[in-house]
N, CA, C and O of each residue as an XYZ file, in Angstrom:
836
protein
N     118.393    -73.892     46.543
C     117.573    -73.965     47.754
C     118.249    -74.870     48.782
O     118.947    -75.726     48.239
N     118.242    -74.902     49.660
C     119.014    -75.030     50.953
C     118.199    -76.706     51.625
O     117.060    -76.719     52.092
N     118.855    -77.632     51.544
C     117.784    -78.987     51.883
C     117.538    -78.873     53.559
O     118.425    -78.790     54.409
N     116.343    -78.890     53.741
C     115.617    -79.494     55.380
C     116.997    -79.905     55.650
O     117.944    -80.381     55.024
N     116.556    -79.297     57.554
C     117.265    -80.026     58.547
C     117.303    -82.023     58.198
O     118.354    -82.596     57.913
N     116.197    -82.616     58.293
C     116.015    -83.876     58.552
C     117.220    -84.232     57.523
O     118.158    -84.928     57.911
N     117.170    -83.797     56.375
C     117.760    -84.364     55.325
C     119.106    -84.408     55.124
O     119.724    -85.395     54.725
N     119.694    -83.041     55.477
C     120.631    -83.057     56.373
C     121.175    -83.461     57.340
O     122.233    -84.089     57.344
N     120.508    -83.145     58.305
C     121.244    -85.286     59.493
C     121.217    -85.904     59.059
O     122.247    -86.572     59.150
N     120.344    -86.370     58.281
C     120.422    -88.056     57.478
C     121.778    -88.159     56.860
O     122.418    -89.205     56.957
N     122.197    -87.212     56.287
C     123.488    -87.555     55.195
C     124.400    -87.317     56.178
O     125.389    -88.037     56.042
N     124.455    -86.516     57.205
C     125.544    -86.072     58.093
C     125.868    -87.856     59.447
O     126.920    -88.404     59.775
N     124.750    -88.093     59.733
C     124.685    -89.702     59.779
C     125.379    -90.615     59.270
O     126.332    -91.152     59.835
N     125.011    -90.847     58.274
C     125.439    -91.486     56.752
C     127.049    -91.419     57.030
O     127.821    -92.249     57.510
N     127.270    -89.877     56.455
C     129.047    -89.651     56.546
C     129.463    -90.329     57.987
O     130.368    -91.161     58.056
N     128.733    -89.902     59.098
C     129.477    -90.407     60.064
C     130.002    -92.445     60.232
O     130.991    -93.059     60.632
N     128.664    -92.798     59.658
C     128.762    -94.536     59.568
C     129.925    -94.772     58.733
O     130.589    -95.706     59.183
N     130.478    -94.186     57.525
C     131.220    -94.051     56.646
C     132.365    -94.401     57.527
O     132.913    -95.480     57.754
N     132.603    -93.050     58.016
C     133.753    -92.909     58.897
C     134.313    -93.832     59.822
O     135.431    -94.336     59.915
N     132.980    -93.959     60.663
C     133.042    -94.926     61.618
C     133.513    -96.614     61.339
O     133.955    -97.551     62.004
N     133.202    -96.395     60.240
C     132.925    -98.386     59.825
C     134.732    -98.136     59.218
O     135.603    -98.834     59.737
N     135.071    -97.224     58.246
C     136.773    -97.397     57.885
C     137.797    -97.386     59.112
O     138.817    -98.075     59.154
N     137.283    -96.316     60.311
C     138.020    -96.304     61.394
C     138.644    -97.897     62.298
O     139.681    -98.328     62.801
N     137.344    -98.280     62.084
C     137.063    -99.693     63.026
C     137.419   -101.003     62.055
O     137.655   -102.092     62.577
N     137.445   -100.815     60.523
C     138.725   -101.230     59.945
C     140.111   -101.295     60.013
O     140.861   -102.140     60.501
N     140.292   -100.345     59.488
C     142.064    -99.712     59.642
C     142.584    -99.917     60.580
O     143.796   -100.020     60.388
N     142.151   -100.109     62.098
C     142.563    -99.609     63.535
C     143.717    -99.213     63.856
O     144.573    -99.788     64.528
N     143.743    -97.606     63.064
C     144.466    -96.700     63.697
C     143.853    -95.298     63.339
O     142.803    -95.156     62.713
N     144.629    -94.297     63.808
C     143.971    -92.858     63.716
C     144.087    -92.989     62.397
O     144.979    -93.688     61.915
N     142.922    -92.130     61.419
C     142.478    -92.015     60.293
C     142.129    -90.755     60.137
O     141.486    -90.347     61.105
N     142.417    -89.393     58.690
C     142.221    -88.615     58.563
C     141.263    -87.986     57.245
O     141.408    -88.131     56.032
N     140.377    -87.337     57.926
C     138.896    -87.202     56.649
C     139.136    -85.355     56.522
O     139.211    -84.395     57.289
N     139.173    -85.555     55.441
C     139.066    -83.412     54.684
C     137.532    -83.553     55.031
O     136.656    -84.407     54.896
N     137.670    -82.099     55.620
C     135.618    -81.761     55.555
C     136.292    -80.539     54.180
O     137.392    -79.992     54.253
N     135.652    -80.424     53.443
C     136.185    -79.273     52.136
C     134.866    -78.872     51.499
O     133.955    -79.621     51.146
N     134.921    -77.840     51.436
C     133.811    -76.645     50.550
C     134.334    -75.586     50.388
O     135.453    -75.244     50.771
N     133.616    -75.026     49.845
C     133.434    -73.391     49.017
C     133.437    -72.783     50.335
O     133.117    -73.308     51.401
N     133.887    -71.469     50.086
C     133.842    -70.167     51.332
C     131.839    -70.153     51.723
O     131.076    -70.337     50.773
N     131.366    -69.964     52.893
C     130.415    -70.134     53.402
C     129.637    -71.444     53.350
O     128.417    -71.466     53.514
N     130.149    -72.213     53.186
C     129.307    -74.227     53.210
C     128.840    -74.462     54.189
O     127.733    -74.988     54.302
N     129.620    -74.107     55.183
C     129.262    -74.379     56.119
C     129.862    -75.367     56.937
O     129.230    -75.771     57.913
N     131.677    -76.093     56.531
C     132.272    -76.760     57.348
C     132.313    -77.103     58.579
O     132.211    -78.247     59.020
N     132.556    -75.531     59.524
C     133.329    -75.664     60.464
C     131.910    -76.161     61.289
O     132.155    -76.753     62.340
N     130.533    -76.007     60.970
C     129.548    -76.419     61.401
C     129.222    -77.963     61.575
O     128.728    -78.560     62.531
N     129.713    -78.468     60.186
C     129.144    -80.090     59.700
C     130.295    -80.339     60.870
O     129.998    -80.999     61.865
N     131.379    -79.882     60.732
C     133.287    -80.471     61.520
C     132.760    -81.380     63.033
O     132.937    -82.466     63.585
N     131.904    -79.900     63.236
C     131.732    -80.000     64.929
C     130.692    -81.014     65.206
O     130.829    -81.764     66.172
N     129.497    -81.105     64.304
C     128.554    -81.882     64.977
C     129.391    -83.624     64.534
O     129.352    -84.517     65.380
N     129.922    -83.809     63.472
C     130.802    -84.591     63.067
C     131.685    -85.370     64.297
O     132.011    -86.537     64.515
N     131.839    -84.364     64.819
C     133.355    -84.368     66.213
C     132.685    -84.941     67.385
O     133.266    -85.811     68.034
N     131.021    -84.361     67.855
C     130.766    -84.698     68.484
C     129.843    -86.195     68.412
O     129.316    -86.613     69.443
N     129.724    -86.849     67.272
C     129.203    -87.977     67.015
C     130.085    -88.860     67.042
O     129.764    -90.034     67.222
N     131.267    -88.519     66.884
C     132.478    -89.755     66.265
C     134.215    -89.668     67.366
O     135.256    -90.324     67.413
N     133.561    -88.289     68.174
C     134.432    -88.403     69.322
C     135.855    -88.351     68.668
O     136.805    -89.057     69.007
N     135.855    -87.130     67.389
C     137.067    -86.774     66.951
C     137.412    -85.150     67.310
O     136.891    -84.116     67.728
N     138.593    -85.680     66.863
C     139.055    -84.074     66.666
C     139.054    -83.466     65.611
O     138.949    -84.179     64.612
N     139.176    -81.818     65.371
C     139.662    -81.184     64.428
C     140.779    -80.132     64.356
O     141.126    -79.366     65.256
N     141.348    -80.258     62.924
C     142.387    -79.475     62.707
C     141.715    -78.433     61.858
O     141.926    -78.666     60.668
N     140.693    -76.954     62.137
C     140.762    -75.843     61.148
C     142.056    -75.817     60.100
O     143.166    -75.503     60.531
N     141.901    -76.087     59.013
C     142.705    -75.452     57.794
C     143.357    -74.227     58.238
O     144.545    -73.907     58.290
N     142.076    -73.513     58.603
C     142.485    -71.953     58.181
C     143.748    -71.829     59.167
O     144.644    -71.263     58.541
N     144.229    -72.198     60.697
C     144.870    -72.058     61.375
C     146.607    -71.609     60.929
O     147.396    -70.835     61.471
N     146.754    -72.649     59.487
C     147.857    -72.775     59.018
C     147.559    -71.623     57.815
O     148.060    -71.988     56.752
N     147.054    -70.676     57.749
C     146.969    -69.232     56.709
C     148.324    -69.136     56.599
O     149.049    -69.361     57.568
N     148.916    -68.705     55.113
C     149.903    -67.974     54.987
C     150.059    -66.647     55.263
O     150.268    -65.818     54.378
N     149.926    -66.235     57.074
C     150.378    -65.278     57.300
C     151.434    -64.436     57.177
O     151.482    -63.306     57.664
N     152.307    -64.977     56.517
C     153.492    -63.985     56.373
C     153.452    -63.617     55.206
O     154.483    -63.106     54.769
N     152.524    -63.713     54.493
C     152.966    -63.123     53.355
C     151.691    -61.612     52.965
O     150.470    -61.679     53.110
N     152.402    -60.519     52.519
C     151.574    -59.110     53.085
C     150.177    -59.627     52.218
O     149.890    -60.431     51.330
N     149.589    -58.724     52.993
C     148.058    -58.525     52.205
C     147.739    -58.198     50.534
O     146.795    -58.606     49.857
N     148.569    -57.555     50.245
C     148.682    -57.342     49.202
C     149.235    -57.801     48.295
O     149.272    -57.378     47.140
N     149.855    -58.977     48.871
C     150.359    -59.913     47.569
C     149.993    -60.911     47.056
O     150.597    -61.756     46.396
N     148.614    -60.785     47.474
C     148.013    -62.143     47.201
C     147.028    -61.537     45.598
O     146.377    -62.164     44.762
N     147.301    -60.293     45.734
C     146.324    -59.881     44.785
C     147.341    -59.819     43.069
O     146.824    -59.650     41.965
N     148.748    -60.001     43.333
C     149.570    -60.132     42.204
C     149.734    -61.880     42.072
O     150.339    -62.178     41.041
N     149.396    -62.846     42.750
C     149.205    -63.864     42.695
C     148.697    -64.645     41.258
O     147.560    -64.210     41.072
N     148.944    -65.354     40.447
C     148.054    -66.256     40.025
C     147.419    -67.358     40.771
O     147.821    -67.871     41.815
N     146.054    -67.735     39.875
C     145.160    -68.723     40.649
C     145.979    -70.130     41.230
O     145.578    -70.793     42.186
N     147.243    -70.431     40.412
C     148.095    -71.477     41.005
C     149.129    -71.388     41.902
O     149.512    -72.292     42.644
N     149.561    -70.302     41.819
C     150.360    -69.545     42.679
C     149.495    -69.842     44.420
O     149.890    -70.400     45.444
N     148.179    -69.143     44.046
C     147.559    -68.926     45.449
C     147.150    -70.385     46.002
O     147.162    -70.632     47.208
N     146.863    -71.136     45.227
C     146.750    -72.508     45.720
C     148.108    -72.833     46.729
O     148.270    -72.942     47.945
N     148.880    -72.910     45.662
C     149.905    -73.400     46.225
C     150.694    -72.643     47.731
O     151.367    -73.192     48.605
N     150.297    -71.257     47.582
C     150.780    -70.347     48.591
C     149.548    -70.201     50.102
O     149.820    -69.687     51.187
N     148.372    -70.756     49.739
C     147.372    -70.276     50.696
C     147.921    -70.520     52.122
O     148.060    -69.736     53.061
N     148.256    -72.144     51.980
C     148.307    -72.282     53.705
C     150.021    -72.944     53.624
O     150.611    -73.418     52.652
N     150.409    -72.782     54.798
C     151.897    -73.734     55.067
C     151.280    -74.831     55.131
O     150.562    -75.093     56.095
N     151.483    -75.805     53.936
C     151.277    -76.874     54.295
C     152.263    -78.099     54.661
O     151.907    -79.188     55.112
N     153.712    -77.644     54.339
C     154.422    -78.372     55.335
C     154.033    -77.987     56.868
O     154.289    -78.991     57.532
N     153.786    -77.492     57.278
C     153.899    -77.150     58.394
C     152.030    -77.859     59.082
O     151.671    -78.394     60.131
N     151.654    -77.643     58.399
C     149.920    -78.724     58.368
C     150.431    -80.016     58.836
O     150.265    -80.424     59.985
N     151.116    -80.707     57.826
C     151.662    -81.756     57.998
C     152.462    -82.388     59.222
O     152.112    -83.454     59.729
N     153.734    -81.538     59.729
C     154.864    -81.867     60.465
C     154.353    -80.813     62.030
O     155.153    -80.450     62.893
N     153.258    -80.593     62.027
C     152.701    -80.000     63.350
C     151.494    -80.362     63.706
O     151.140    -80.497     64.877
N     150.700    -80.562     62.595
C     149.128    -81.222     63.127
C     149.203    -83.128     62.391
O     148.968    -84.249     62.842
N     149.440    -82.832     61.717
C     148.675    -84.477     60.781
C     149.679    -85.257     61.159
O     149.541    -85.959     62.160
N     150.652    -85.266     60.554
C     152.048    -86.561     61.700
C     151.900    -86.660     62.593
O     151.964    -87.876     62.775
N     151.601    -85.944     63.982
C     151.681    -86.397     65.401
C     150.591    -86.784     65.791
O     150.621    -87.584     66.726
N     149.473    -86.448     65.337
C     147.799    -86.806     65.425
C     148.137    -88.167     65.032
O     148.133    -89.108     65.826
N     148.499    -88.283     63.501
C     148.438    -89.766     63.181
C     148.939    -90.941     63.657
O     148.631    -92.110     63.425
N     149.959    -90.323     64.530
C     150.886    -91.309     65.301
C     150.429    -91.851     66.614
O     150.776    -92.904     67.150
N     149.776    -91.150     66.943
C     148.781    -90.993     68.283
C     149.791    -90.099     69.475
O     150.001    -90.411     70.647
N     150.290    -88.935     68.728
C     150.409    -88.037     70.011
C     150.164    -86.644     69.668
O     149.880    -86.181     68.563
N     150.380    -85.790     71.255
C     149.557    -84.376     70.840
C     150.336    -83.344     69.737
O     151.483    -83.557     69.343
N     149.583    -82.291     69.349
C     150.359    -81.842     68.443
C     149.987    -80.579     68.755
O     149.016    -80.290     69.453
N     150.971    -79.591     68.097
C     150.607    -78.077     68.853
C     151.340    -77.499     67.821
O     151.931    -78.155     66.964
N     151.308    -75.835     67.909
C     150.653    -74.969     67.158
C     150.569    -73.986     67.041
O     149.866    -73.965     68.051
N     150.612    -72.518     66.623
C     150.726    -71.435     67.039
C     149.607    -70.883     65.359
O     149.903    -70.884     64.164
N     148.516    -70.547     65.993
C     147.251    -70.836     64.692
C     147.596    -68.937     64.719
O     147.863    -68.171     65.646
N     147.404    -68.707     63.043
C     146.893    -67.622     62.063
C     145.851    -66.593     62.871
O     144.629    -66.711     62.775
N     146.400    -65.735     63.549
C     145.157    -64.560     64.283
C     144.760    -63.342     63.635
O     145.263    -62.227     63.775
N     143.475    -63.806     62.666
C     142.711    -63.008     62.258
C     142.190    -61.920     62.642
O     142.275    -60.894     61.967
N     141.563    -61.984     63.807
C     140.793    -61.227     64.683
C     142.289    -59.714     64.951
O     142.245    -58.484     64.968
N     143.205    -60.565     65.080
C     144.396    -59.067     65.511
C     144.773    -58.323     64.299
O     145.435    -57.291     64.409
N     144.439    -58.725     63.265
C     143.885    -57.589     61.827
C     145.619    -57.356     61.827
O     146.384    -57.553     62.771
N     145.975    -56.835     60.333
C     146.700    -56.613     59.522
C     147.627    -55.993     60.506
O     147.032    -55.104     61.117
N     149.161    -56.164     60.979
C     150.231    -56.059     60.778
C     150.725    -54.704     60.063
O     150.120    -54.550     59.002
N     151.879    -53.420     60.400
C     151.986    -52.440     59.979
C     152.334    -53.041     58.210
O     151.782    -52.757     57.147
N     153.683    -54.116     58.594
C     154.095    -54.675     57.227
C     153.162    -55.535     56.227
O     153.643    -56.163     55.284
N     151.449    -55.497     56.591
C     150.712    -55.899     55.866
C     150.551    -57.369     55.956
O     149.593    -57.856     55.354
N     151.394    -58.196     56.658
C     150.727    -59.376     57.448
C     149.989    -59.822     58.446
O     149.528    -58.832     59.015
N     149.647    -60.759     58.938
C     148.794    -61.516     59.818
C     149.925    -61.675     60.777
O     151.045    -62.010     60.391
N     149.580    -61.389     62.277
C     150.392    -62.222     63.331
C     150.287    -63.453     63.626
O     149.633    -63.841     62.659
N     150.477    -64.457     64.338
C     150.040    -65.742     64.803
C     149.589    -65.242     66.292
O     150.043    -64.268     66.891
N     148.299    -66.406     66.866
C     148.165    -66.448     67.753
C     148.965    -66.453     69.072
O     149.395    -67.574     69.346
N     149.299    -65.403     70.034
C     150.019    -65.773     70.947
C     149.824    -67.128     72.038
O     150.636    -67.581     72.845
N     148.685    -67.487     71.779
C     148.402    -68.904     72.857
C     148.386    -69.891     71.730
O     147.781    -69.952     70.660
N     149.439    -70.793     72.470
C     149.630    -72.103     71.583
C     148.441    -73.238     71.352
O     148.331    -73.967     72.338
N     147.636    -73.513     70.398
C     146.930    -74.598     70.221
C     147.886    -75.878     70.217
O     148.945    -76.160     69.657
N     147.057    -76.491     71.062
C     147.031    -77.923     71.418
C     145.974    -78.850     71.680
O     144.937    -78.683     72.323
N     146.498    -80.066     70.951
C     145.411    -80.934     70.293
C     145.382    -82.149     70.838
O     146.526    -82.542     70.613
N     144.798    -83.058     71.442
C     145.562    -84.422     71.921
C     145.032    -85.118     70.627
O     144.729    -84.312     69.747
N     144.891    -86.157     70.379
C     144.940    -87.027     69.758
C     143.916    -87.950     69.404
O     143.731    -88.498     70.491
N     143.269    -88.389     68.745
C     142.169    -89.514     68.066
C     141.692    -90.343     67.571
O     140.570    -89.896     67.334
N     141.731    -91.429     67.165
C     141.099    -92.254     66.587
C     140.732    -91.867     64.868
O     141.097    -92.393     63.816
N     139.792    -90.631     65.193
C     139.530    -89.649     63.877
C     139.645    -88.457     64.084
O     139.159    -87.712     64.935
N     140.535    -88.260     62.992
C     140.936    -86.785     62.809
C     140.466    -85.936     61.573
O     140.946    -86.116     60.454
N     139.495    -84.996     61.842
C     138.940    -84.488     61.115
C     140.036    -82.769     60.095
O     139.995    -81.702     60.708
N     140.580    -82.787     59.146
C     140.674    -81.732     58.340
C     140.071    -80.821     58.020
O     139.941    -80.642     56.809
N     139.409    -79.802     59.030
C     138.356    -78.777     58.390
C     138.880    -77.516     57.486
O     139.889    -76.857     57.740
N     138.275    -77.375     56.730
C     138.954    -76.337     55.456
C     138.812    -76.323     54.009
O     138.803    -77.390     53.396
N     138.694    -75.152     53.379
C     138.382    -75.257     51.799
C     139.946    -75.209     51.183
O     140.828    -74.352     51.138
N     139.829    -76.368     50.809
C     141.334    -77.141     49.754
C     141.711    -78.005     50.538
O     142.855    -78.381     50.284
N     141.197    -78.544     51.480
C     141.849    -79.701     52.117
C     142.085    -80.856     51.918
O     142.897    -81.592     52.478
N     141.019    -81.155     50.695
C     141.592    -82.008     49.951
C     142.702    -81.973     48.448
O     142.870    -82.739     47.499
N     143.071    -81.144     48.713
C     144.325    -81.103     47.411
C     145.093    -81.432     47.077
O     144.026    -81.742     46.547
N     146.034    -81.802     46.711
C     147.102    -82.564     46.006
C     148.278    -82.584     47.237
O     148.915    -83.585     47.565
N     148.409    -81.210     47.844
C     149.380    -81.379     48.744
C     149.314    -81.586     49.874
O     150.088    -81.222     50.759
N     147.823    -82.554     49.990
C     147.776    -83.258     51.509
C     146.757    -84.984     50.618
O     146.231    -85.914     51.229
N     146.832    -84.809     49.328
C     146.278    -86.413     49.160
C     147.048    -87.762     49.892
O     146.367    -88.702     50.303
N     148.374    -87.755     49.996
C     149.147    -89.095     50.577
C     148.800    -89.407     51.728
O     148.916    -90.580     52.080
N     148.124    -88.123     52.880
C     147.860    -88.377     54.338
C     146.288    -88.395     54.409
O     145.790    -88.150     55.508
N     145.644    -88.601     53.584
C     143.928    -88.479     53.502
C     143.306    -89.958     53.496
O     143.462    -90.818     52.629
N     142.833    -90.008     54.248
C     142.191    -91.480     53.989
C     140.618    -91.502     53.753
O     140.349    -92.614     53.300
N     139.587    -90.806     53.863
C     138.750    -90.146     53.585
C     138.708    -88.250     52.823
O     139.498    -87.395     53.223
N     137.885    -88.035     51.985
C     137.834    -87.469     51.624
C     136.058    -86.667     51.434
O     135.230    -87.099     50.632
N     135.826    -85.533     52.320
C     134.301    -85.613     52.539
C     133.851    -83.435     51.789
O     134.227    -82.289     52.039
N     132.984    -84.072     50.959
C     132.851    -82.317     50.334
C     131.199    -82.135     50.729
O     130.276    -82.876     50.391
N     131.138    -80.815     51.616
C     130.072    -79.709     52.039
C     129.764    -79.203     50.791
O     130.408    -78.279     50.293
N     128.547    -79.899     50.088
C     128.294    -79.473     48.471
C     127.125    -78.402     48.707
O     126.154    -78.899     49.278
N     127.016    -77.202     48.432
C     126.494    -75.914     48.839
C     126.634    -75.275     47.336
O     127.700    -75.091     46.749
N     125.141    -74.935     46.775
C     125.438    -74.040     45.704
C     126.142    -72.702     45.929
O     126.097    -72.208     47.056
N     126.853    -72.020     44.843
C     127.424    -70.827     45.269
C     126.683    -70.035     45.504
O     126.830    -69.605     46.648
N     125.458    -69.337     44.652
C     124.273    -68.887     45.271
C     124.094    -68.782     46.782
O     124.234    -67.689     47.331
N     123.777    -69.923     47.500
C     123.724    -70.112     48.811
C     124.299    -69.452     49.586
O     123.960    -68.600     50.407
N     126.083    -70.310     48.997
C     127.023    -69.474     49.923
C     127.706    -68.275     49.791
O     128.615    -68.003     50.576
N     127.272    -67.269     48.591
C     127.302    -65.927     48.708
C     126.328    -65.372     49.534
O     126.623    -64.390     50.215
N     125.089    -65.907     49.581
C     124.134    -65.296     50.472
C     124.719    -65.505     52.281
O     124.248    -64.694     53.078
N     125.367    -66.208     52.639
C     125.943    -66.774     53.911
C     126.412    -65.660     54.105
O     125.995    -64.719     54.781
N     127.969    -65.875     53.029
C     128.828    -64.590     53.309
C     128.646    -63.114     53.340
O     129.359    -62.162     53.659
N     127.534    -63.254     52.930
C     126.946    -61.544     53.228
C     126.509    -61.178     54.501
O     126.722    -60.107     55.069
N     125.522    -62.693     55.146
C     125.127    -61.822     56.459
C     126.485    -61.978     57.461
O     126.636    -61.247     58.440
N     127.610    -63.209     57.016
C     128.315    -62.878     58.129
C     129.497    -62.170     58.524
O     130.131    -62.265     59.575
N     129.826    -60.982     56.877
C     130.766    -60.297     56.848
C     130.323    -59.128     56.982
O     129.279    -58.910     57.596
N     131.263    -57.900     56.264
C     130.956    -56.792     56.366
C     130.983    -56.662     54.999
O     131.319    -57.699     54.426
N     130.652    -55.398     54.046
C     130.524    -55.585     52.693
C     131.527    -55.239     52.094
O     131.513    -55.514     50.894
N     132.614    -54.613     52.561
C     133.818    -54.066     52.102
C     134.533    -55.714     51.875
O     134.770    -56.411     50.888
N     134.695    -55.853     53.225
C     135.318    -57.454     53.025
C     135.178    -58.401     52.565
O     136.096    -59.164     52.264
N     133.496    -58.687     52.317
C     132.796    -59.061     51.568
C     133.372    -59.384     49.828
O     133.809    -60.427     49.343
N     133.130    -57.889     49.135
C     133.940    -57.799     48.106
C     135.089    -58.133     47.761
O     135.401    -58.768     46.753
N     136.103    -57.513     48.992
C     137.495    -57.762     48.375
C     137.766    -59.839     48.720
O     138.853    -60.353     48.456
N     136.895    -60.459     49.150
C     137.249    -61.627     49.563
C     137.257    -62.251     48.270
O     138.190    -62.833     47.716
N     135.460    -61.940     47.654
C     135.320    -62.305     46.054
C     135.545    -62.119     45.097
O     134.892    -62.583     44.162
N     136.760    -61.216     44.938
C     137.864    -60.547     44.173
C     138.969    -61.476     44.187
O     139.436    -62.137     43.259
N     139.308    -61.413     45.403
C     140.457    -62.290     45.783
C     140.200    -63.509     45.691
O     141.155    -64.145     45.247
N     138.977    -64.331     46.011
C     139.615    -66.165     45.801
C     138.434    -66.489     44.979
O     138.525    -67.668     44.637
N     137.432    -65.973     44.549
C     136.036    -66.978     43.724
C     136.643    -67.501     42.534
O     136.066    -68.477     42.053
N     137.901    -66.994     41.810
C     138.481    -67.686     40.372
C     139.267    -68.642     40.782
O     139.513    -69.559     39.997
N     139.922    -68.644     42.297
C     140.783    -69.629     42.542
C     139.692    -70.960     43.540
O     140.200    -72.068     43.710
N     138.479    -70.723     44.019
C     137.735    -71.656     44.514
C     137.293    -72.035     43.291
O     137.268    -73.260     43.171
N     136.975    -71.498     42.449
C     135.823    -72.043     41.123
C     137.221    -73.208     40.441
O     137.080    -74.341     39.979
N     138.200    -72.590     40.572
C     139.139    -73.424     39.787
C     139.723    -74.912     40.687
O     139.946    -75.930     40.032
N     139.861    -74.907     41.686
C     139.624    -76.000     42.469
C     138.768    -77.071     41.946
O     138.983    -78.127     41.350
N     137.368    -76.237     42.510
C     136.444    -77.303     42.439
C     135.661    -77.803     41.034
O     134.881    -78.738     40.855
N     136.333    -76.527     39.872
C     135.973    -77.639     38.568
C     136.882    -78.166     37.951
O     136.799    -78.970     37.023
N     138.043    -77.611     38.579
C     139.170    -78.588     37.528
C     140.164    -79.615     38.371
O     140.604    -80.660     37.891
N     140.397    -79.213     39.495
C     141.368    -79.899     40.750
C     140.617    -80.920     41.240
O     140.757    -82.141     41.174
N     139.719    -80.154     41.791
C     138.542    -81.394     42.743
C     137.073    -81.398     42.293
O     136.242    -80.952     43.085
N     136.697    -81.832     41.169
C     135.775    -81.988     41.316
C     134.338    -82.831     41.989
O     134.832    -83.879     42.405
N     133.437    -82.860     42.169
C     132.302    -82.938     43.040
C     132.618    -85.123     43.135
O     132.722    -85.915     44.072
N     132.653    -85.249     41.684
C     132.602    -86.816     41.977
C     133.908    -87.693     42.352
O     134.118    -88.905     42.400
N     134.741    -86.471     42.611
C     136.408    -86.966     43.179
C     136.283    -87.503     44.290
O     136.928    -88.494     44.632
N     135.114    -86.694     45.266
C     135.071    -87.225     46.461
C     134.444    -88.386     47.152
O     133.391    -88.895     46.769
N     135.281    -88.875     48.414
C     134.546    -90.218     48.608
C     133.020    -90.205     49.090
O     132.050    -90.875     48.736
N     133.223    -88.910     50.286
C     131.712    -88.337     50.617
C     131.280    -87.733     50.819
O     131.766    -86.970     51.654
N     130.009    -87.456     50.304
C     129.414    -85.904     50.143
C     127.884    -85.611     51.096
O     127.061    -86.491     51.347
N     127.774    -84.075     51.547
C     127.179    -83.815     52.214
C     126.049    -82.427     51.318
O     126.420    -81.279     51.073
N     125.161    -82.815     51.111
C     124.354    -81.179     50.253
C     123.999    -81.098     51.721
O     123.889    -81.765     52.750
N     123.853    -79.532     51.060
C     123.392    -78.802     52.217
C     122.072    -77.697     51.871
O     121.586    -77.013     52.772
């Protein structure tokens, strides 16, 4: 069951004081994973987050391993796809280094919307994202907290959403074909994340939803 609004700001509050009070420690730019399951509801918590704490965000998804065809993700193992989901050098040495340093960082983000490529990949966006810079820098994305971005994380914040829930999400906001092949494709590699990689009490802070 899905907790009240009230109860929800309260913790979304909460995370923000979190944030706020390490920021005004540290005094320098500082970087927090927002991380959940497919439908949590991130990119939602990211924004109201952004607009309380006067940060920015970096979408995960931006850095998709578009080049690699559609169809090869389905000969993949569950570690394989971890490791293959997003460029994460390129996460790193285009968004999170220059953010952290305090300058802008830019980008050429994963374009979904322009659908599959004859050779079965993703194009990149033709308009360059650009980001200036923050104080707090928010990580929005499921795996963002993983092993191959723990050294640059200084917070660590999980959108805890039963799966229940967020299969019901992903239904009204997909189509059902896509639907399927999505939960084909990653529910053994999210389930494996979050009970064996990251689990729930790994994180520093948590948000039910």
């Amino acid at each position: 069951m899905s907790k009240s609004k009230d109860h929800i700001d309260e913790q979304i509050n909460k995370a923000a004081n979190e944030i706020l009070y390490l920021s005004n420690k540290l005094q320098r730019p500082i970087v927090i994973s927002i991380d959940g399951g497919s439908g949590a509801g991130k990119s939602t918590i990211a924004k109201q987050l952004c607009i309380k704490l006067q940060a920015v965000i970096i979408p995960l998804d931006d850095f998709f391993s578009a080049h690699i065809p559609d169809h090869k993700w389905d000969e993949f193992s569950i570690t394989e796809k971890m490791e293959k989901v997003f460029d994460w050098e390129k996460v790193r040495r285009l968004a999170i280094e220059p953010l952290r340093k305090g300058e802008q960082a830019k980008w050429f983000a994963f374009d979904f919307i322009a659908g599959l490529q004859p050779d079965g990949t993703y194009p990149l966006q033709k308009e360059e994202t650009v980001l200036n810079s923050s104080s707090i820098i928010l990580l929005e994305g499921a795996y963002s907290s993983s092993q191959f971005l723990q050294d640059v994380l200084d917070l660590t914040l999980l959108i805890d959403v039963t799966i229940e829930e967020r299969h019901r999400r992903l239904s009204l906001r997909d189509d059902l074909e896509f639907s399927e092949k999505w939960h084909q494709r990653w529910d053994a590699t999210e389930a494996y994340y979050f009970e064996k990689l990251r689990q729930k009490t790994s994180f520093d802070l948590i948000i039910e939803v």
